[in-house]
FIKOLZA-1660 file (N, C-alpha, C; in steps of 0.1 Angstrom, whole numbers, plus 5000, padded with zeros to 4 digits):
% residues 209
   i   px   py   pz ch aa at
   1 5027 4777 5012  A  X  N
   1 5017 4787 5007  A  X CA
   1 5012 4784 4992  A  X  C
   2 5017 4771 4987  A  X  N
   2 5016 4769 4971  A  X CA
   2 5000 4765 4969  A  X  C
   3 4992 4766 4981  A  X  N
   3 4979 4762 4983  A  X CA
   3 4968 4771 4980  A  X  C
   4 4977 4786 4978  A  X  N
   4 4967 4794 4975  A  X CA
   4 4974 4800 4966  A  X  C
   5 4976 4799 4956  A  X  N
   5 4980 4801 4944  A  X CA
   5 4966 4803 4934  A  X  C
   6 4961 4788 4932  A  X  N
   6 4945 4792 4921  A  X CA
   6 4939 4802 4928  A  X  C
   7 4937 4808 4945  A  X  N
   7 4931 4819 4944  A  X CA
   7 4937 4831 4942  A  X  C
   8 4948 4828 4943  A  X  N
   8 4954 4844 4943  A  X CA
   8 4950 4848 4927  A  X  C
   9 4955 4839 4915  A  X  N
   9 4952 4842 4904  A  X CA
   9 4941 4841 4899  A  X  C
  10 4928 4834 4905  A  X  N
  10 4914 4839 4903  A  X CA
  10 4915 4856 4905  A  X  C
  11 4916 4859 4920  A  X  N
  11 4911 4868 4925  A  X CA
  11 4916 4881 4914  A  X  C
  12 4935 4883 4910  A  X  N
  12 4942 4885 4899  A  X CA
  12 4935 4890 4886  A  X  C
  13 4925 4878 4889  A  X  N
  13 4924 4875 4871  A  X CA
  13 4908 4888 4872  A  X  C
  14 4904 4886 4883  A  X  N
  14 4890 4895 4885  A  X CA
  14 4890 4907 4884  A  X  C
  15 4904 4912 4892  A  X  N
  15 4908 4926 4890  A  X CA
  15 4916 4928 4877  A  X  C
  16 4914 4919 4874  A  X  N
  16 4926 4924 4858  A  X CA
  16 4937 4928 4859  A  X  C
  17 4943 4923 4870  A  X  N
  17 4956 4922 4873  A  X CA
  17 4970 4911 4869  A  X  C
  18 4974 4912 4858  A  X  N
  18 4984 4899 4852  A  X CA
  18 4998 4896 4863  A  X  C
  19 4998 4886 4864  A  X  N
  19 5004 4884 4872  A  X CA
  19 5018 4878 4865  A  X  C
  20 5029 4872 4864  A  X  N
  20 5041 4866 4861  A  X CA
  20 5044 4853 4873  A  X  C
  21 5052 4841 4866  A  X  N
  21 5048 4836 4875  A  X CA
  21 5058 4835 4883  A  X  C
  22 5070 4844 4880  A  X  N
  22 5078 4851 4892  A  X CA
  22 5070 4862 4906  A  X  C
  23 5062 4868 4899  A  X  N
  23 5054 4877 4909  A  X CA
  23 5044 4869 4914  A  X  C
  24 5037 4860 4907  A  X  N
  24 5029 4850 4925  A  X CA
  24 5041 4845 4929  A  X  C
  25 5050 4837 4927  A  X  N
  25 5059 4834 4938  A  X CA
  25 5060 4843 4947  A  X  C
  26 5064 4855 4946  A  X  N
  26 5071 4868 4954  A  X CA
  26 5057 4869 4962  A  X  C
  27 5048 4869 4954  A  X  N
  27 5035 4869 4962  A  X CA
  27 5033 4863 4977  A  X  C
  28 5037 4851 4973  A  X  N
  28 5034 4840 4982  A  X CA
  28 5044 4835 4989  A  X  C
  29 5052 4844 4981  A  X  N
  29 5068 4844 4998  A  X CA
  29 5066 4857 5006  A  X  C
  30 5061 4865 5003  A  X  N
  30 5055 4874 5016  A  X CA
  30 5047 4873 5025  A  X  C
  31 5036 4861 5016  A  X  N
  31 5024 4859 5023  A  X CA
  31 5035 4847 5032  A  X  C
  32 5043 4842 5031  A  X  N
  32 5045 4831 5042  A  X CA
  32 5059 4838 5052  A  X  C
  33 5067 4848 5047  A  X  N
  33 5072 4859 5056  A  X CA
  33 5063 4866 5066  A  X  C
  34 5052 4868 5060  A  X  N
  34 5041 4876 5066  A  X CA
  34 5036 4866 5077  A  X  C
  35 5038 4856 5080  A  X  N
  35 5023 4848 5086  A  X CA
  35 5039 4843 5096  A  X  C
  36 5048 4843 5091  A  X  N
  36 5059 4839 5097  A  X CA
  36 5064 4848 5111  A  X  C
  37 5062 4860 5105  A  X  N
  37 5070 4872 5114  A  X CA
  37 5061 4878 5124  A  X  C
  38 5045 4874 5118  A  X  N
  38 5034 4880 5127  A  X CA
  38 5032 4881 5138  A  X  C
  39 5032 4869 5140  A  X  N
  39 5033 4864 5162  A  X CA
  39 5046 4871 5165  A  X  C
  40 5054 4876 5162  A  X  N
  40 5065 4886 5169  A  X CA
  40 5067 4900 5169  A  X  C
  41 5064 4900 5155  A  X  N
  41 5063 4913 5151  A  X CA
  41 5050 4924 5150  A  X  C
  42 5043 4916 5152  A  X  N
  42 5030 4920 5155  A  X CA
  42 5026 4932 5142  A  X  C
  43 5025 4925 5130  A  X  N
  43 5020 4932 5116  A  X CA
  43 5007 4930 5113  A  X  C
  44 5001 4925 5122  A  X  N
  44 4986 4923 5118  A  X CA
  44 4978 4914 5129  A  X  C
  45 4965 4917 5130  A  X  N
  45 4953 4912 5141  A  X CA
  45 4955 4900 5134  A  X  C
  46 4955 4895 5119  A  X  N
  46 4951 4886 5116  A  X CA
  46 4961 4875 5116  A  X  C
  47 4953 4861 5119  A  X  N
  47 4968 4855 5122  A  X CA
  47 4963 4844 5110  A  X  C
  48 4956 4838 5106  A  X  N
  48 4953 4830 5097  A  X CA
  48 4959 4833 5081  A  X  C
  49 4968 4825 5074  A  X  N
  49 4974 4826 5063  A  X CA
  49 4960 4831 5050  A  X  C
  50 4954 4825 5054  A  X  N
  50 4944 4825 5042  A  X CA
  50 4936 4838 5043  A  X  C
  51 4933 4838 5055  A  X  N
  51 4931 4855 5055  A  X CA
  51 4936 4863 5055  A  X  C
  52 4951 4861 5053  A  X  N
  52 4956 4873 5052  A  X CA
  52 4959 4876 5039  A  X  C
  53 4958 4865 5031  A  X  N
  53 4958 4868 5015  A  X CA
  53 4948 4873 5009  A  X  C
  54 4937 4872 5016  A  X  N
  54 4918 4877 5018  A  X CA
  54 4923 4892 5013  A  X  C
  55 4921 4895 5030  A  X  N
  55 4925 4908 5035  A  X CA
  55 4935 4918 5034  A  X  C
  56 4944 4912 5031  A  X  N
  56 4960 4921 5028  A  X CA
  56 4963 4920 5010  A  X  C
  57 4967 4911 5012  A  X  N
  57 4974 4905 4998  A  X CA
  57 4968 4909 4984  A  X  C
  58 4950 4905 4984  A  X  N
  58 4945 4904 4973  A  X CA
  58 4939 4924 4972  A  X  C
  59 4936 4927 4986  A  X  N
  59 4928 4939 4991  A  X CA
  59 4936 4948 4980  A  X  C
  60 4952 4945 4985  A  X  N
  60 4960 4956 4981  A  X CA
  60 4960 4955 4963  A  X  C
  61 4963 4944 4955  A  X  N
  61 4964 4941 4947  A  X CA
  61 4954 4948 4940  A  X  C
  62 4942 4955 4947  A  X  N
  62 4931 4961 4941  A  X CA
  62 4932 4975 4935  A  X  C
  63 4945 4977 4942  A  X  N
  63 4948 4995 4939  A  X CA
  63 4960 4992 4925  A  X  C
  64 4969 4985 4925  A  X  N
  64 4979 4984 4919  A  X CA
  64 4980 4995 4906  A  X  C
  65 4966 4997 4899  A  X  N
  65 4970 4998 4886  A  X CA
  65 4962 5012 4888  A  X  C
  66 4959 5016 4903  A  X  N
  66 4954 5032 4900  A  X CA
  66 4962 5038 4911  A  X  C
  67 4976 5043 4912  A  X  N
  67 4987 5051 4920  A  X CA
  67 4994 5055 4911  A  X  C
  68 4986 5059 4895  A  X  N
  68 4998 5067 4891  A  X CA
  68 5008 5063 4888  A  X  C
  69 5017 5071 4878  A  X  N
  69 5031 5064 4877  A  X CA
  69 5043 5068 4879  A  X  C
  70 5056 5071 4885  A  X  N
  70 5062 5076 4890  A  X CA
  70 5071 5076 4901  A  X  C
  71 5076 5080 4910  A  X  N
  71 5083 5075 4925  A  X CA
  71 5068 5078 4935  A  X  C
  72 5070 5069 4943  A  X  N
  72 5060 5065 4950  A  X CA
  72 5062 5063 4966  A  X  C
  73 5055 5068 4976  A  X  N
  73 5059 5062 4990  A  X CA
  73 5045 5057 4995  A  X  C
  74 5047 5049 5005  A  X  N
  74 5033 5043 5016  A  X CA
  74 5043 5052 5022  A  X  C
  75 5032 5060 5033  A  X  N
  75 5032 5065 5047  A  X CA
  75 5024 5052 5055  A  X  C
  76 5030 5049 5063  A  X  N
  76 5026 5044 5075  A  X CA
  76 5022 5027 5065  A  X  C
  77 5036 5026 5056  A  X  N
  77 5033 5015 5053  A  X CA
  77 5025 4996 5065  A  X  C
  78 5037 4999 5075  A  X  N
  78 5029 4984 5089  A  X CA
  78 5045 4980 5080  A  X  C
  79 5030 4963 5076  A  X  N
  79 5040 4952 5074  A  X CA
  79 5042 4953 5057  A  X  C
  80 5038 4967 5050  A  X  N
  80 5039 4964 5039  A  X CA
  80 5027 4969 5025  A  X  C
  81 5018 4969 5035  A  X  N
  81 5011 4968 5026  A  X CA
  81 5004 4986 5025  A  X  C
  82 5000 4989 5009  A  X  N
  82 4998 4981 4998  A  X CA
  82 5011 4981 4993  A  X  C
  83 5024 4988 4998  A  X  N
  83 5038 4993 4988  A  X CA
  83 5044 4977 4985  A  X  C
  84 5043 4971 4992  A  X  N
  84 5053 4955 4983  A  X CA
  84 5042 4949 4972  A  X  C
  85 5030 4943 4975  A  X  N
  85 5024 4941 4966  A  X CA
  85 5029 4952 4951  A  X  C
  86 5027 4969 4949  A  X  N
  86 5032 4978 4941  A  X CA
  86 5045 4973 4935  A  X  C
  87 5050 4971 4944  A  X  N
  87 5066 4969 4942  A  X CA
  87 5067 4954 4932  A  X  C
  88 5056 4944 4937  A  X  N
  88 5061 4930 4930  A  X CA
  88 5054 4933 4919  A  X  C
  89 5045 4942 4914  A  X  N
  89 5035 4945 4903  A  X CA
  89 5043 4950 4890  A  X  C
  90 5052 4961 4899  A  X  N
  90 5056 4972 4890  A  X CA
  90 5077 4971 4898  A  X  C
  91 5081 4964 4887  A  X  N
  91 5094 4962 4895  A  X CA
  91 5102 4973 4889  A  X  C
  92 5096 4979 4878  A  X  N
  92 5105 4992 4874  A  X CA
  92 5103 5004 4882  A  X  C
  93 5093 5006 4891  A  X  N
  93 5090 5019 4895  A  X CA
  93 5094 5019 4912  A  X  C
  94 5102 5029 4914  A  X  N
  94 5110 5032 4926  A  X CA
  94 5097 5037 4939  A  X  C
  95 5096 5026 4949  A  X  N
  95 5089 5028 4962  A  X CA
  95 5096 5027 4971  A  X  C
  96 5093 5033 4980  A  X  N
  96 5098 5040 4997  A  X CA
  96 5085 5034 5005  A  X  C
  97 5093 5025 5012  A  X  N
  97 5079 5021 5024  A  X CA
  97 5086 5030 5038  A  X  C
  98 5076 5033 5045  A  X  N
  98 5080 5048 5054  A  X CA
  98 5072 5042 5066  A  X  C
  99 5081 5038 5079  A  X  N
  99 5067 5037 5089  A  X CA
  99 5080 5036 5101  A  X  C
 100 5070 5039 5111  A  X  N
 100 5078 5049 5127  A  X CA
 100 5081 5034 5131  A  X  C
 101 5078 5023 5131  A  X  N
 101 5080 5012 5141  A  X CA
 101 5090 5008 5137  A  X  C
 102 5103 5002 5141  A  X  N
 102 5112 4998 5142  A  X CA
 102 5112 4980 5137  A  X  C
 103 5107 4976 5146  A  X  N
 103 5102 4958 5144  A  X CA
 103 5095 4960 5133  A  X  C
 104 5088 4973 5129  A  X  N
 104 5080 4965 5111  A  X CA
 104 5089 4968 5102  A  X  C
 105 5099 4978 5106  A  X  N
 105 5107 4983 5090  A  X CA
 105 5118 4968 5091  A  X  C
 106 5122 4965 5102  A  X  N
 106 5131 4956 5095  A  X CA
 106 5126 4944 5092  A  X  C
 107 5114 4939 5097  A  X  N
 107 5107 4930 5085  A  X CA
 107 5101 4932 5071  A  X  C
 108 5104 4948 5068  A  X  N
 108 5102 4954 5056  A  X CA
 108 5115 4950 5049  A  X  C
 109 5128 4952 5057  A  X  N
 109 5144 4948 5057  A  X CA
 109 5145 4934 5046  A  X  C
 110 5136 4929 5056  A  X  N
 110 5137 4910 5054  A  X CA
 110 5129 4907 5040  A  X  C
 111 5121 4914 5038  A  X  N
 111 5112 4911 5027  A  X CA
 111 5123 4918 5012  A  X  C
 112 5126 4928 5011  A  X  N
 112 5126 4930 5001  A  X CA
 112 5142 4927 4999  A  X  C
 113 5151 4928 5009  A  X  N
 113 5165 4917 5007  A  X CA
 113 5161 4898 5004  A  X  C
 114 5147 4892 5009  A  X  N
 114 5146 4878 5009  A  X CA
 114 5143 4875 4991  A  X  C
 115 5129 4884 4990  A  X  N
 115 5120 4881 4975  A  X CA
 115 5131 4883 4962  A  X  C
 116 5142 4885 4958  A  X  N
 116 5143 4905 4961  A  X CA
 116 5138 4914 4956  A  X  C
 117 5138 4928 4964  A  X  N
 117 5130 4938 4957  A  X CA
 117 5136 4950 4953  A  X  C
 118 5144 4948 4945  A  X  N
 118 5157 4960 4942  A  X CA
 118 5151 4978 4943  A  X  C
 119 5136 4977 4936  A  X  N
 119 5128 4989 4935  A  X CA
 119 5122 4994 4948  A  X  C
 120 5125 4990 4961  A  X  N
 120 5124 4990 4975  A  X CA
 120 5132 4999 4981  A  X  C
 121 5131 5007 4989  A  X  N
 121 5139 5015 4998  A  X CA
 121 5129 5016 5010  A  X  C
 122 5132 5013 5021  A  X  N
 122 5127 5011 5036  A  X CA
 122 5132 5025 5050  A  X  C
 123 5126 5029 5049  A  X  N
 123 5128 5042 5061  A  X CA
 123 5119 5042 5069  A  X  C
 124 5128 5040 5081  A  X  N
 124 5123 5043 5098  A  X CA
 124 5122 5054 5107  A  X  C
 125 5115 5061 5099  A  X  N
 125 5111 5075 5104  A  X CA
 125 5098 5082 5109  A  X  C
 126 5092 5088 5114  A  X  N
 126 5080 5094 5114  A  X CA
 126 5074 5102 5104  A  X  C
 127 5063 5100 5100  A  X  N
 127 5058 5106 5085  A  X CA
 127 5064 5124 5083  A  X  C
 128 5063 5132 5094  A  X  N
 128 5067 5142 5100  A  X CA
 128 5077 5146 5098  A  X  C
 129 5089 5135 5100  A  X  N
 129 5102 5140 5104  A  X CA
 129 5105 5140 5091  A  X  C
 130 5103 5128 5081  A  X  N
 130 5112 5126 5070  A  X CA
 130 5108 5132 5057  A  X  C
 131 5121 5136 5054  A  X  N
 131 5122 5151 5046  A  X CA
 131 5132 5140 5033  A  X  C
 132 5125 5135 5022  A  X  N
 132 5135 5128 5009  A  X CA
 132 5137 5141 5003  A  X  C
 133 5150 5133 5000  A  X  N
 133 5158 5140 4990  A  X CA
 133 5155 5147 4975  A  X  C
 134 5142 5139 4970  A  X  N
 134 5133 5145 4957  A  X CA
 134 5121 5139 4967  A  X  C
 135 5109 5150 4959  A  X  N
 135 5097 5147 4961  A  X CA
 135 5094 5139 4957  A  X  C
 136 5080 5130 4958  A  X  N
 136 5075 5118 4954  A  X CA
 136 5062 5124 4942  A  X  C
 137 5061 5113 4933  A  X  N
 137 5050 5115 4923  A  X CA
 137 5038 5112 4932  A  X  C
 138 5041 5105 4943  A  X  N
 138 5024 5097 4947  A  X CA
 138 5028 5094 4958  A  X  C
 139 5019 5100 4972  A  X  N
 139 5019 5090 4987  A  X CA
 139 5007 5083 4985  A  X  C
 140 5009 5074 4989  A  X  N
 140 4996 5063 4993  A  X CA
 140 4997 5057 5006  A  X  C
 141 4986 5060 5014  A  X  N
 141 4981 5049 5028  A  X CA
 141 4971 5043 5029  A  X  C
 142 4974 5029 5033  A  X  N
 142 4961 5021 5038  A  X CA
 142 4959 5022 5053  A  X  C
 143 4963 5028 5061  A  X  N
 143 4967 5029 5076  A  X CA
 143 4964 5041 5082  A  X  C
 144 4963 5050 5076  A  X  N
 144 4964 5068 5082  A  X CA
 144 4946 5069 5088  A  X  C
 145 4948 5069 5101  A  X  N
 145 4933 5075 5112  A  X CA
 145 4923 5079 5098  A  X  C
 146 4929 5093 5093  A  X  N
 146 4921 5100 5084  A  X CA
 146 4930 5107 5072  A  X  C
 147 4919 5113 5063  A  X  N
 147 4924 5115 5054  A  X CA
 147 4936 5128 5053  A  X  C
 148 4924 5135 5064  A  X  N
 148 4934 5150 5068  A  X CA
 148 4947 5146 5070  A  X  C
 149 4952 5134 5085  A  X  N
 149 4958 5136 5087  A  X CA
 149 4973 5130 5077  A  X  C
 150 4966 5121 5070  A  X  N
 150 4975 5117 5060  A  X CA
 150 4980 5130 5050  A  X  C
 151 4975 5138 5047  A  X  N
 151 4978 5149 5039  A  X CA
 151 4987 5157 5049  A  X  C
 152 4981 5161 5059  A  X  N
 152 4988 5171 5064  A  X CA
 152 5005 5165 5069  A  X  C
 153 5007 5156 5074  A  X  N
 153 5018 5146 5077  A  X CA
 153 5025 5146 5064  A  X  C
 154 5023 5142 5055  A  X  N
 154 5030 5143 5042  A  X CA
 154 5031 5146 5030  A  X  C
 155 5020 5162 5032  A  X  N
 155 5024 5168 5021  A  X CA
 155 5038 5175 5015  A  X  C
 156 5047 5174 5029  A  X  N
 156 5059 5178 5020  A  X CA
 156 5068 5170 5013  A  X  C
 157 5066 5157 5012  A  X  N
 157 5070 5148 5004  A  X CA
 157 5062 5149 4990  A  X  C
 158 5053 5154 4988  A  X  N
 158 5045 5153 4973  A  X CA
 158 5054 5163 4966  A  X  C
 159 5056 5158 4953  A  X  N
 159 5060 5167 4940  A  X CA
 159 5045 5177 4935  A  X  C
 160 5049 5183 4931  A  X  N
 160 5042 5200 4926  A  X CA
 160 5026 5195 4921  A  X  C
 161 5031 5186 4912  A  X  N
 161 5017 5181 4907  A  X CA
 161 5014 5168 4907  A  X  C
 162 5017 5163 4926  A  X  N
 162 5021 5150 4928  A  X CA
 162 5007 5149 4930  A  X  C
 163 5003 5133 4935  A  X  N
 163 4991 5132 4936  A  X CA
 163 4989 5120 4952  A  X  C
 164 4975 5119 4956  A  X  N
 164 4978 5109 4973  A  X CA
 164 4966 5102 4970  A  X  C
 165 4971 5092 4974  A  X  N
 165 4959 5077 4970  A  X CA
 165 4958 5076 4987  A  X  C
 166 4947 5075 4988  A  X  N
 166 4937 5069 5004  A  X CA
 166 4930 5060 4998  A  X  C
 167 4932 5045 5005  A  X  N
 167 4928 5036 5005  A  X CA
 167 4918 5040 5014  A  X  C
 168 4902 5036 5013  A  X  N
 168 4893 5032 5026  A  X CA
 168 4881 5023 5023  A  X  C
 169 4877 5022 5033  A  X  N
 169 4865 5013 5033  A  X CA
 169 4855 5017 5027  A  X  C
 170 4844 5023 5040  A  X  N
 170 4835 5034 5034  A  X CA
 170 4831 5040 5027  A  X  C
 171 4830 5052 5019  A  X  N
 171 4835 5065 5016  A  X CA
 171 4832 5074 5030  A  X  C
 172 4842 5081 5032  A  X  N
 172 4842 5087 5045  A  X CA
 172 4837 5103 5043  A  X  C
 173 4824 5100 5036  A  X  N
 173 4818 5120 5035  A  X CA
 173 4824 5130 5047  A  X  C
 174 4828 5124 5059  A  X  N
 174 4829 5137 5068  A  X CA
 174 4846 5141 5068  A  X  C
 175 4850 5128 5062  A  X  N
 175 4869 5130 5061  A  X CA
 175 4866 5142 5050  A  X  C
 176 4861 5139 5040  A  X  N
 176 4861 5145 5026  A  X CA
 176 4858 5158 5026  A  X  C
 177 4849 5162 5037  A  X  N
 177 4839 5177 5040  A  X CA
 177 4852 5189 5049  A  X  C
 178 4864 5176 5052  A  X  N
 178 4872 5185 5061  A  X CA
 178 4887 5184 5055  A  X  C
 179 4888 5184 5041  A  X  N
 179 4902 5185 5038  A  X CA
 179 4910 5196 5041  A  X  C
 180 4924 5194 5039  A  X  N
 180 4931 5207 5045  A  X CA
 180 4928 5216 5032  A  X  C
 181 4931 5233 5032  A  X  N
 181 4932 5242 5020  A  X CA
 181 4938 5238 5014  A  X  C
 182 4937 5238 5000  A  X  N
 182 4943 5239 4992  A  X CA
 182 4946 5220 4987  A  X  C
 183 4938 5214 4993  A  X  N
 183 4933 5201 4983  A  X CA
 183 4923 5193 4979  A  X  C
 184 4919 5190 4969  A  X  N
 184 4908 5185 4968  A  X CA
 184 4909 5175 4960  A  X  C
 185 4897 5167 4958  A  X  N
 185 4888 5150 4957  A  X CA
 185 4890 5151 4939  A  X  C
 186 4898 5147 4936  A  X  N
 186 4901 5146 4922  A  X CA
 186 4892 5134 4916  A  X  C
 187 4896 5123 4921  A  X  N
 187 4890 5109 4919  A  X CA
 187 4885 5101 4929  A  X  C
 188 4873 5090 4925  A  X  N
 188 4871 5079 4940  A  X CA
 188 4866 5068 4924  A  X  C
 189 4875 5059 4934  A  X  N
 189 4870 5049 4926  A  X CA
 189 4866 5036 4942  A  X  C
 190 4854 5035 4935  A  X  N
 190 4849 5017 4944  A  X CA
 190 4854 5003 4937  A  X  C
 191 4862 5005 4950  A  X  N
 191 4872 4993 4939  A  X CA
 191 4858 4975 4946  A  X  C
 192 4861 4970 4936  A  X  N
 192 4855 4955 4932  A  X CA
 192 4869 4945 4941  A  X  C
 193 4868 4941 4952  A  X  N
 193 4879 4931 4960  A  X CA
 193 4867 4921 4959  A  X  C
 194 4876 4908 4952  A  X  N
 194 4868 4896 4952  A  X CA
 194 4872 4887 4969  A  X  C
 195 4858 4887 4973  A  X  N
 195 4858 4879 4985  A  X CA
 195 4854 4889 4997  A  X  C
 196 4854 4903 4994  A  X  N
 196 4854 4908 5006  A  X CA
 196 4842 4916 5004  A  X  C
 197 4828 4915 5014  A  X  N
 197 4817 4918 5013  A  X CA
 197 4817 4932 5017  A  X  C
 198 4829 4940 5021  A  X  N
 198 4825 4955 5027  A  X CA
 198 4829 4961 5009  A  X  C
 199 4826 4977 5016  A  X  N
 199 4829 4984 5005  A  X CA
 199 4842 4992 5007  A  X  C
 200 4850 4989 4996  A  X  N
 200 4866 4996 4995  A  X CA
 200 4865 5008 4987  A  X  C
 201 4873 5017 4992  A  X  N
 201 4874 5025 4980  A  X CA
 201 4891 5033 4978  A  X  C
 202 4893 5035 4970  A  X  N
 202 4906 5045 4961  A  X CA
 202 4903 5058 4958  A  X  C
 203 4907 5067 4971  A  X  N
 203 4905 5083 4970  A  X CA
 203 4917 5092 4965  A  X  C
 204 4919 5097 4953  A  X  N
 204 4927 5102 4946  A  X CA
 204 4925 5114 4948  A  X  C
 205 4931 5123 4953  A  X  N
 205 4932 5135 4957  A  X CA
 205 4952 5147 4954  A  X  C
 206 4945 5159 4947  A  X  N
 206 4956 5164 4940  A  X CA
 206 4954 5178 4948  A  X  C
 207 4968 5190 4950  A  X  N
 207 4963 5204 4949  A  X CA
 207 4956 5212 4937  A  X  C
 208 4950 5218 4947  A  X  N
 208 4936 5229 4937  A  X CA
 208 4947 5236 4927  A  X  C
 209 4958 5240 4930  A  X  N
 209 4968 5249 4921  A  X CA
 209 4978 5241 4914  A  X  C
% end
């Protein structure tokens, strides 16, 4: 994977994202766990290494520095993403990758015992069922159908004046027009992903109270 290195730290360097040159490694040992485990574990449509640094790797790296700061979960993390990228960013701040499949959490297992990722904790639960121990400052998904449903599934993981990052493409005006009570559209940012001609966006959303 040492082959995409100048892009990862172009792309890095676009988002104003600093990298260490411990964290491209870690980088680029996921991306080659990732491309490794795929044909089995089935973490992704995409099977090509370079696109998934495209698509996954650099996409995620796009949010890093707007989730807030605090304890953090992905709901419906998959194979990871955006919570490991977070995790190799920010190695002081405590993340929970959370997702129902069995075959993705223990390649979530393998990644953050291989890289290591001490600031990692991995649960195999349904967004639904799992009740932490303390609330979280911040859920974030890049995976959830809709926005609703991502709130409604885990708002009882949020702290009081916690806050939920929704990754999406689009801007999804009709997700936005149907939030549940009692939440609303604090922030959107159109995030800039070098290489990728759609439009991304970072929906920051807090309780009205």
């Amino acid at each position: 994977m040492e082959q995409f290195r100048p892009r990862l730290l172009e792309a890095a360097a676009q988002m104003s994202v600093v990298l260490s040159d411990r964290q491209q490694d870690q980088l680029l040992e996921y991306l080659a766990l990732f491309a490794r485990w795929n044909s089995a574990y089935n973490l992704s449509a995409i099977r090509d290494p370079e696109q998934m640094l495209e698509r996954h790797i650099i996409d995620s790296l796009s949010v890093v520095n707007l989730c807030g700061e605090g304890s953090l979960i992905d709901v419906g993390s998959g194979g990871g993403l955006p919570g490991i990228p977070l995790a190799i960013v920010h190695p002081e701040r405590a993340i929970t990758l959370l997702d129902s499949n069995g075959k993705k959490t223990r390649f979530l297992f393998q990644v953050a015992s291989t890289l290591p990722l001490p600031n990692i904790t991995v649960v195999n639960e349904r967004v639904e069922a799992f009740v932490p121990e303390q609330p979280f400052a911040g859920v974030v998904s890049r995976a959830f159908a809709s926005i609703e449903d991502m709130v409604n599934g885990s708002e009882h993981m949020l702290a009081p004046r916690g806050r939920f990052y929704a990754m999406k493409g689009k801007l999804p005006e009709d997700e936005l027009s149907a939030l549940p009570k009692g939440i609303k559209v604090e922030q959107v940012h159109r995030l800039s992903v070098p290489g990728c001609d759609g439009e991304r966006h970072m929906i920051q959303l807090c309780r009205t109270e």
